[in-house]
LOGUFI-442748 format. One record per atom (N, C-alpha, C): residue in one letter; y, x, z; residue number from 1. Coordinates in pm, whole numbers. Each point is the difference from the previous one (the first is absolute). Layout:
  aa       y       x       z    i
   A       Y       X       Z  NUM
...
This chain:
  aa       y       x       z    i
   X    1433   -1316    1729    1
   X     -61       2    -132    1
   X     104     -30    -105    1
   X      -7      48     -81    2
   X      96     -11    -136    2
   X     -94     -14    -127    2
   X      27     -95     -69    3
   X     -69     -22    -123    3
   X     107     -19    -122    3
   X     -23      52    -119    4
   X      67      14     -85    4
   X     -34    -131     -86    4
   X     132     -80     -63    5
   X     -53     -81    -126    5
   X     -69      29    -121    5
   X     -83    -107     -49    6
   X     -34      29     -85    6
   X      60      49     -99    6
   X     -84      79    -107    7
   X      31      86     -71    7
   X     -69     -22    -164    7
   X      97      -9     -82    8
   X     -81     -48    -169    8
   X      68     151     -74    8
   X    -126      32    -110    9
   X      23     100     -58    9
   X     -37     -49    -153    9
   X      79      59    -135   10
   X     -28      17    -104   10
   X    -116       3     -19   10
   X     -21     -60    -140   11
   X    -135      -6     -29   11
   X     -58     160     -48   11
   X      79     108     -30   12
   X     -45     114     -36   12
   X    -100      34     129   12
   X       6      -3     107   13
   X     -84      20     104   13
   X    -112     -97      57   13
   X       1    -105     -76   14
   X    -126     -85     -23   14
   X    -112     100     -82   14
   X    -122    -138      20   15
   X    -107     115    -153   15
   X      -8    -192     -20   15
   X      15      70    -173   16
   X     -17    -141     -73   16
   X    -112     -36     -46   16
   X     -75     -93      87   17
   X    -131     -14     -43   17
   X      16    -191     -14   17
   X     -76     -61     -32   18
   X      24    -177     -43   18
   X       5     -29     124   18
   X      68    -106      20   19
   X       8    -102     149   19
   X     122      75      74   19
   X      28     156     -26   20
   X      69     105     117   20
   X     148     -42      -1   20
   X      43     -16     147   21
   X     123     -37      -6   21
   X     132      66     -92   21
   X     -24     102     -34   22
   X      38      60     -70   22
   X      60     -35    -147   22
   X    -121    -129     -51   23
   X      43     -14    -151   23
   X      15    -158      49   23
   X      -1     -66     109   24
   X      -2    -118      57   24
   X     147     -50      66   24
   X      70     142      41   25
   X     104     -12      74   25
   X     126      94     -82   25
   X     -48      89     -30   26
   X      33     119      -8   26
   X      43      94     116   26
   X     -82     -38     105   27
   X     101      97     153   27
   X    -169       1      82   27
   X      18     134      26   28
   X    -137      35     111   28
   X      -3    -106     149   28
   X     -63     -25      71   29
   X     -35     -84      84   29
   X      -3     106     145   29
   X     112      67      38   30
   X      35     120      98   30
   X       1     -32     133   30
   X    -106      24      91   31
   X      86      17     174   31
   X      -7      64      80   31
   X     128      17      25   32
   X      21     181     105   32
   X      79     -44     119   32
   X    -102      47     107   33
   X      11     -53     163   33
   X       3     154      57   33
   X     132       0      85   34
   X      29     111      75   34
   X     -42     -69     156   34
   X     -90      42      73   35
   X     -22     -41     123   35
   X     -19      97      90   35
   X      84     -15     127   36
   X      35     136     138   36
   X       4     -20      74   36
   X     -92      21     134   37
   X     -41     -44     150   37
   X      57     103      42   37
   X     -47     -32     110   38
   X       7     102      91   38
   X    -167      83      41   38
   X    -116     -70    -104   39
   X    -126      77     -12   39
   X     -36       6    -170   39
   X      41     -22     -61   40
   X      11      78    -132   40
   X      87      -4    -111   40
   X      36      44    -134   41
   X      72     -23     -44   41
   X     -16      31    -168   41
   X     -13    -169     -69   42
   X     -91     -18     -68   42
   X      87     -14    -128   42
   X     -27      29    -149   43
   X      75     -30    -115   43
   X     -76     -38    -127   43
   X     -16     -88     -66   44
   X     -91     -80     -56   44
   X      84     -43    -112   44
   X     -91      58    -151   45
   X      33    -110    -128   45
   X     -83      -1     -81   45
   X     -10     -98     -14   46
   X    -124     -48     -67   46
   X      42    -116    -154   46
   X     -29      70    -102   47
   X      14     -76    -130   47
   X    -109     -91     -52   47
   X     -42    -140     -29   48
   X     -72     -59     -19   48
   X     -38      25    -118   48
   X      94      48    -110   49
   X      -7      47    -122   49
   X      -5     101     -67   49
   X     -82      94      91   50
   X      -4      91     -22   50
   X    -120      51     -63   50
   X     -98     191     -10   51
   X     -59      28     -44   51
   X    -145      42      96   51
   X      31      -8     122   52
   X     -73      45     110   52
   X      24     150      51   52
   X     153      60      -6   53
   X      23     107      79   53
   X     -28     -65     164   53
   X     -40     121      44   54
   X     -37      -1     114   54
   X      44     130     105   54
   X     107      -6      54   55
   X      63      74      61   55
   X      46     -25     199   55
   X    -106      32      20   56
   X       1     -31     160   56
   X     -38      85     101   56
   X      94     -12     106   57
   X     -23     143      52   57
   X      47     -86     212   57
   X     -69     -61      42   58
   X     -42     -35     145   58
   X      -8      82     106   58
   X     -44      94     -36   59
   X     -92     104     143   59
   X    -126     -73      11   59
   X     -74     -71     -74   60
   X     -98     -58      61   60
   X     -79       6    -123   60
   X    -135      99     -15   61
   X      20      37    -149   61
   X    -108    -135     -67   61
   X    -127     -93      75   62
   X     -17     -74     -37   62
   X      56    -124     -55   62
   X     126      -9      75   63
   X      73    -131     -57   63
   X      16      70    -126   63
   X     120     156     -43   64
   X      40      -1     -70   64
   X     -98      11    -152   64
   X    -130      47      61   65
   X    -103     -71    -119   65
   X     -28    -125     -50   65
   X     -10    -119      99   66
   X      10    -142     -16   66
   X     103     -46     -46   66
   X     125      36     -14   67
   X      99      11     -77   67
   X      17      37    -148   67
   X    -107     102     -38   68
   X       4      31     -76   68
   X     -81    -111     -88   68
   X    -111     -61      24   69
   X     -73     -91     -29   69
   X      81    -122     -19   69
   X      97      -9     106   70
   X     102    -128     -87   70
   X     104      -2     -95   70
   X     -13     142     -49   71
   X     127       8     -89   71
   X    -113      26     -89   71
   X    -117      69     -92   72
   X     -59      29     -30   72
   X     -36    -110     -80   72
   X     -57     -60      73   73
   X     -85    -186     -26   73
   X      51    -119     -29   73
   X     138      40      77   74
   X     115    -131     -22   74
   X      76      31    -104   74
   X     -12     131     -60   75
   X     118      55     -73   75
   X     149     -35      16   75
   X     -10      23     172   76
   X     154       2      26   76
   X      54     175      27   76
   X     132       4     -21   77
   X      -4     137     104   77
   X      47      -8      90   77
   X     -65      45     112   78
   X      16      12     121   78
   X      69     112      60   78
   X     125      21      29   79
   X      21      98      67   79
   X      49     -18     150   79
   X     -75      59     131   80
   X      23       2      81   80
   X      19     138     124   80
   X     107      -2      29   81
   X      20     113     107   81
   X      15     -32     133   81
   X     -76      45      77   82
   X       0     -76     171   82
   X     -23     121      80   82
   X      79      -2      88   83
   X     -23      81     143   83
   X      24     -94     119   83
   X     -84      84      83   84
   X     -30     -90     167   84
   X     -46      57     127   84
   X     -41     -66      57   85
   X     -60      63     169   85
   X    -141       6     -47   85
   X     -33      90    -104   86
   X    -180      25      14   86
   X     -69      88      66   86
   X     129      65     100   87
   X     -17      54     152   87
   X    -119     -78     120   87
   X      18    -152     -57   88
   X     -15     -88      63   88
   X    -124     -63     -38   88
   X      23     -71    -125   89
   X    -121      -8    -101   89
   X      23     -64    -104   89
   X     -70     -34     -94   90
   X      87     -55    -140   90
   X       0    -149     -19   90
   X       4     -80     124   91
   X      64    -140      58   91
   X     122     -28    -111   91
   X      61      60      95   92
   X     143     -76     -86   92
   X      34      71    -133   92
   X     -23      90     -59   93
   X      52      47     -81   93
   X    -130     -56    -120   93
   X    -103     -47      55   94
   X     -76     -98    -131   94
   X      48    -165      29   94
   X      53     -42      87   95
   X      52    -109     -11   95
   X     153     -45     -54   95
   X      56     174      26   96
   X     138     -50     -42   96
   X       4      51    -190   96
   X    -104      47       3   97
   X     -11      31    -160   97
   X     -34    -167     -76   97
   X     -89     -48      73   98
   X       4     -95     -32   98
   X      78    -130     -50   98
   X      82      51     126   99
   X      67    -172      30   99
   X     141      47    -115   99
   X      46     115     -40  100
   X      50      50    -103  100
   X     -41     -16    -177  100
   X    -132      41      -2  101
   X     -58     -78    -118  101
   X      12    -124     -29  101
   X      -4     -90     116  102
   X     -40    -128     -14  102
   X     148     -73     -40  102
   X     142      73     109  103
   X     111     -44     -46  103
   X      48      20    -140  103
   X     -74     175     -63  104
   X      53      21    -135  104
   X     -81    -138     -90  104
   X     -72     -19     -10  105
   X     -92     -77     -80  105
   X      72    -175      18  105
   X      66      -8     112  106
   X      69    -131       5  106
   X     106      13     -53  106
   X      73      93     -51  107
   X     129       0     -77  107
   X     -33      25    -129  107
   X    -139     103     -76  108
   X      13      36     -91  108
   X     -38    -139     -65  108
   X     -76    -102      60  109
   X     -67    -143     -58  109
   X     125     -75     -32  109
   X      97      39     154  110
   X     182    -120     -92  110
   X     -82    -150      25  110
   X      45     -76    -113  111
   X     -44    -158       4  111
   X    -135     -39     -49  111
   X     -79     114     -33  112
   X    -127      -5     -28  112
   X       4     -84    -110  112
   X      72     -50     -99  113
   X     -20     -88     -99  113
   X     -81      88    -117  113
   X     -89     -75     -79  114
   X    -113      48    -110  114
   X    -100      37      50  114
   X     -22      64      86  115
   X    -117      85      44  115
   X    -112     -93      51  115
   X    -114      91     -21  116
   X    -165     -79      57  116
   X      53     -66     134  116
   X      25      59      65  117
   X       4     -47     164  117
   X    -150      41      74  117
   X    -133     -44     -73  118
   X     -81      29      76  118
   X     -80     152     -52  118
   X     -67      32      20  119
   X    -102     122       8  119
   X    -117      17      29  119
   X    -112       1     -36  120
   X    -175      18      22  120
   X     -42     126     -19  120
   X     -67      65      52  121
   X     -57     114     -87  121
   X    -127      68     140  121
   X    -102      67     -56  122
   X     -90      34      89  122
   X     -21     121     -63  122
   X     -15      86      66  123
   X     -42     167     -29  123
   X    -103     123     106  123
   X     -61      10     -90  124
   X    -136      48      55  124
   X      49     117     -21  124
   X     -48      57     154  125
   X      52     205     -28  125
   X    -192      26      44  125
   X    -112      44     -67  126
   X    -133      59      63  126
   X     -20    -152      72  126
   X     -86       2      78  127
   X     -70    -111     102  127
   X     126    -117      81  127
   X     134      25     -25  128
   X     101     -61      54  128
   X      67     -62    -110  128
   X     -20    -150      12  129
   X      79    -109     -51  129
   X     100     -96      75  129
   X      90      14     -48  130
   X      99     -49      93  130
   X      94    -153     -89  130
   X      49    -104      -2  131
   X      23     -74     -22  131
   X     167     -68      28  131
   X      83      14     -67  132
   X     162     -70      52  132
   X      58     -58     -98  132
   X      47    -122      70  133
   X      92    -122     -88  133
   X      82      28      61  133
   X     144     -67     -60  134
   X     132      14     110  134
   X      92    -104    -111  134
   X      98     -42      87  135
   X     104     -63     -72  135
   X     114      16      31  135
   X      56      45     -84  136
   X     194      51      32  136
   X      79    -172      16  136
   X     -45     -42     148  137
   X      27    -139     -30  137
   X      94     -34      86  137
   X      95     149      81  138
   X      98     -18     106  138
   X     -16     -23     128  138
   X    -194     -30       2  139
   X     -41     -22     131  139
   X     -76     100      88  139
   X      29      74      96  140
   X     -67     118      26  140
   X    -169     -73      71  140
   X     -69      59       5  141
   X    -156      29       4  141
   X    -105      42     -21  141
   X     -35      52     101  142
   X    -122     114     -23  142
   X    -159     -26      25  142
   X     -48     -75     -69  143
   X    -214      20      23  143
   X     -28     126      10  143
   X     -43     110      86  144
   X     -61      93     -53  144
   X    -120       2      41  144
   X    -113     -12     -57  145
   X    -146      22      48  145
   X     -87     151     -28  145
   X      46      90      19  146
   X     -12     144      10  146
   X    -116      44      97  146
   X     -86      39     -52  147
   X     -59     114     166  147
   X     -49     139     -90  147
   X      54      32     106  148
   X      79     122     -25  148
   X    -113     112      89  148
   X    -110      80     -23  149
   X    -112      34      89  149
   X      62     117     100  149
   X     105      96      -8  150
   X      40      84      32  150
   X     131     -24      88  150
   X      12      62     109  151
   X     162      13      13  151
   X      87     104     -48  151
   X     -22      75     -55  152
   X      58      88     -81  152
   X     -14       9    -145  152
   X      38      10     -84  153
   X       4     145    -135  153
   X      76      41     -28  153
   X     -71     141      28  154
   X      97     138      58  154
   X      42       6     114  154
   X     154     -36     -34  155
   X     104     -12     128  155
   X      30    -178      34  155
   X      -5     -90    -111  156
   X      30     -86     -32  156
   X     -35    -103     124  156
   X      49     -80      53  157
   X     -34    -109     127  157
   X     -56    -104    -157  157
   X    -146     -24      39  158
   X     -53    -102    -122  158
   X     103    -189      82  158
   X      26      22     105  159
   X      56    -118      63  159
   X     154     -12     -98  159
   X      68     124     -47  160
   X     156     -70     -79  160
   X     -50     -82    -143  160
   X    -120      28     -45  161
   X      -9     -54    -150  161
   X      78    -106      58  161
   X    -105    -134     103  162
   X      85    -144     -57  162
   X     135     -12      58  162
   X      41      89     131  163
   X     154      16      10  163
   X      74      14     -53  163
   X       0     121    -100  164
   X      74     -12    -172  164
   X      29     -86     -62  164
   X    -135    -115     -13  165
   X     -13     -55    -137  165
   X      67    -154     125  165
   X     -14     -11     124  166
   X      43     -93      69  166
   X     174       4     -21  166
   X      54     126      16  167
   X     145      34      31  167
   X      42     -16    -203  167
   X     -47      53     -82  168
   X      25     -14    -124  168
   X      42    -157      -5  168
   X    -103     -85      -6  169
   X     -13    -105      33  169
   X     144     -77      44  169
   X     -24      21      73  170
   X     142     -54     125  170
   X     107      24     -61  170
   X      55     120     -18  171
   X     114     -38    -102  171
   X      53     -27    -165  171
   X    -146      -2     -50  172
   X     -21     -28    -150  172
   X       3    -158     -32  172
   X     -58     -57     113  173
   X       6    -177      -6  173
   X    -117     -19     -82  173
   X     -97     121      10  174
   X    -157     -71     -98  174
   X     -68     -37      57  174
   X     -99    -124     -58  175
   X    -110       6      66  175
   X    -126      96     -51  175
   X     -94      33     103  176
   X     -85     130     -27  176
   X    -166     -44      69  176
   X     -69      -6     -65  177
   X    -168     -24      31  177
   X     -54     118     -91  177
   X     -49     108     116  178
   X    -118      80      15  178
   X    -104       8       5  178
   X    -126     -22     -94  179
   X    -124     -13      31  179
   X     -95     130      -4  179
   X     -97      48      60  180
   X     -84      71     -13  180
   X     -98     -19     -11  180
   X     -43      24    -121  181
   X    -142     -69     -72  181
   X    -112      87      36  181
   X      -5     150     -30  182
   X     -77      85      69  182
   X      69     138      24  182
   X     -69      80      66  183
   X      47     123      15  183
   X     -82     108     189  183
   X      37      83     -51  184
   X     -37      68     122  184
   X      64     133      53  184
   X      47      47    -140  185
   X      98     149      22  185
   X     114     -62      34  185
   X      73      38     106  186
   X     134     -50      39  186
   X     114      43    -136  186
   X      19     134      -7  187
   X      79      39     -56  187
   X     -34     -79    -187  187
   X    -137     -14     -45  188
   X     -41     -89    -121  188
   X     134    -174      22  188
   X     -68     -64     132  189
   X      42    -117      12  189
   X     159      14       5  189
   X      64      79      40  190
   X     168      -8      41  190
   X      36      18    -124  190
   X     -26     109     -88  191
   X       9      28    -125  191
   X      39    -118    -106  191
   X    -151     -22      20  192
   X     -22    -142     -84  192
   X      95    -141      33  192
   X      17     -13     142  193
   X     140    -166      16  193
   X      68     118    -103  193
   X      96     104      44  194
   X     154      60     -85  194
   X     -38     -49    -137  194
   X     -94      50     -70  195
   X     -26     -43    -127  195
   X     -23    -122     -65  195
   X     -54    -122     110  196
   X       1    -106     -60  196
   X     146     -91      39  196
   X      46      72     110  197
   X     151     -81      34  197
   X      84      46    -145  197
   X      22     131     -12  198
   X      50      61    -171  198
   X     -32     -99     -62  198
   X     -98     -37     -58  199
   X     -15     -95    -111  199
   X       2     -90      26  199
   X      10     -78     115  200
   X      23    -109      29  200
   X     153     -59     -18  200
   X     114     115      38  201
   X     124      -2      36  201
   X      62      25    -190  201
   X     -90      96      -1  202
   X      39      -2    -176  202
   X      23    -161     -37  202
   X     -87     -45     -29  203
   X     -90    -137     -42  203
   X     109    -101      15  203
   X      74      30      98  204
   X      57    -112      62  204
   X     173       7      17  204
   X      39     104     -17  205
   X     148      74     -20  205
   X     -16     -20    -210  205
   X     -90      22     -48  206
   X      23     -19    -155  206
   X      76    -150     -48  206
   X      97      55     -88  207
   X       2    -169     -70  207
   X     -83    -107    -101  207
   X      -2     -93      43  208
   X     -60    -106    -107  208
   X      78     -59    -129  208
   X     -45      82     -94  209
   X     119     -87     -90  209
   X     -12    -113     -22  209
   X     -70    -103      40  210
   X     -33    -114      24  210
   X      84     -93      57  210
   X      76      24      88  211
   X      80       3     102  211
   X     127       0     -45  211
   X      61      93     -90  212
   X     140      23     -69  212
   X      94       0      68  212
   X      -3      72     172  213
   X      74      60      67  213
   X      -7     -85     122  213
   X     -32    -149      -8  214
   X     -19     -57     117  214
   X     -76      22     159  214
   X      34    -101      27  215
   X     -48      51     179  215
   X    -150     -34       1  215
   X    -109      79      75  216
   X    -126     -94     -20  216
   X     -14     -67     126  216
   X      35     -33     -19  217
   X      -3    -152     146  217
   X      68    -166     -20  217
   X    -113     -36      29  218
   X      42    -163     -51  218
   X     107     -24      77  218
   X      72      51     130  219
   X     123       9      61  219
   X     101      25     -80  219
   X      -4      57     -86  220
   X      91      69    -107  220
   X      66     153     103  220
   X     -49      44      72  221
   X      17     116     114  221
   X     -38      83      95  221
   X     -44     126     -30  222
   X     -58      54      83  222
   X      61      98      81  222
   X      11     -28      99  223
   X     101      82     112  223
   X    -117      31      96  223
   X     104     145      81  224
   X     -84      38     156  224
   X      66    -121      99  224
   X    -100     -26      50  225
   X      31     -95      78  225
   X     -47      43     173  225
């Protein structure tokens, strides 16, 4: 595996909206992870400060819709290109997409100083309400309370949602609680976590000007640990 350092860009490629790192820092909040097995081979960047381009292309065309929902909602852009053994099935190539996101998102955060840290948000797609807090707090963990009625949509194994969001997880250093409040359409409920994790992750990657660049932790530090 090879991962690239982080990466800061001019504010011309920010969007300047209040709080945006952009008029806070002046430098976009960038991370681009080159990752290569020997079962897929994955390339990931993802701007925290961005507008919500959404450019993803898996072989796996549901993720690359759920993808789209996190760049969309989070107003990050997401661009991701992945190939793999989906000869096989789309195992590893939704976990290693993952565990790629999760590394870009740990570099584009840096020392995490100013920002919310935490995130709330609940989003109802039709009869499916879904519920996620999380905290960029360096500590990986995953609640997911999901049921999920189907084993499929489409092509989709309904079993990778929390593998994703488990492997994201793992190398992002967040903590992550999933609730499912109601629902019954599978493809409604999966929908709906992408969309409330988006705004959740928004919520919580934003800065506080409150804060005036500091760490939010009475530690004075938030590291992966």
């Amino acid at each position: 595996m090879h991962s690239q350092s982080p990466t800061t860009h001019a504010s011309s490629s920010c969007v300047s909206v209040e709080n945006n790192a952009s008029l806070i820092t002046g430098e976009c909040r960038v991370g681009e992870v080159k990752r290569v097995t020997k079962e897929t081979n994955i390339a990931v960047r993802i701007n925290l400060d961005g507008s919500g381009v959404a450019d993803s292309s898996t072989g796996i065309p549901f993720l690359d819709h759920m993808l789209d929902q996190l760049a969309s909602h989070g107003l990050f852009d997401v661009h991701v290109k992945a190939t793999g053994d989906l000869h096989i099935d789309d195992h590893h190539t939704n976990e290693d997409v993952a565990l790629a996101i999760g590394t870009a998102l740990l570099q584009a955060l840096g020392d995490r100083k100013g920002i919310n840290r935490f995130g709330d948000f609940s989003a109802p797609l039709d009869e499916a309400l879904i519920h996620v807090a999380l905290d960029l707090s360096g500590r990986p963990h995953l609640s997911c309370g999901l049921c999920i009625p189907t084993e499929r949509v489409g092509t989709y194994d309904t079993q990778l949602v929390e593998h994703f969001f488990q492997s994201l997880v793992n190398t992002s250093g967040m903590t992550l609680h999933i609730r499912q409040l109601s629902g019954k359409n599978s493809h409604h409920i999966i929908e709906a976590t992408f969309k409330a994790f988006a705004r959740a992750l928004r919520q919580a990657t934003e800065y506080d000007p409150r804060r005036r660049g500091t760490v939010p932790s009475s530690k004075g530090v938030l590291s992966r640990s």
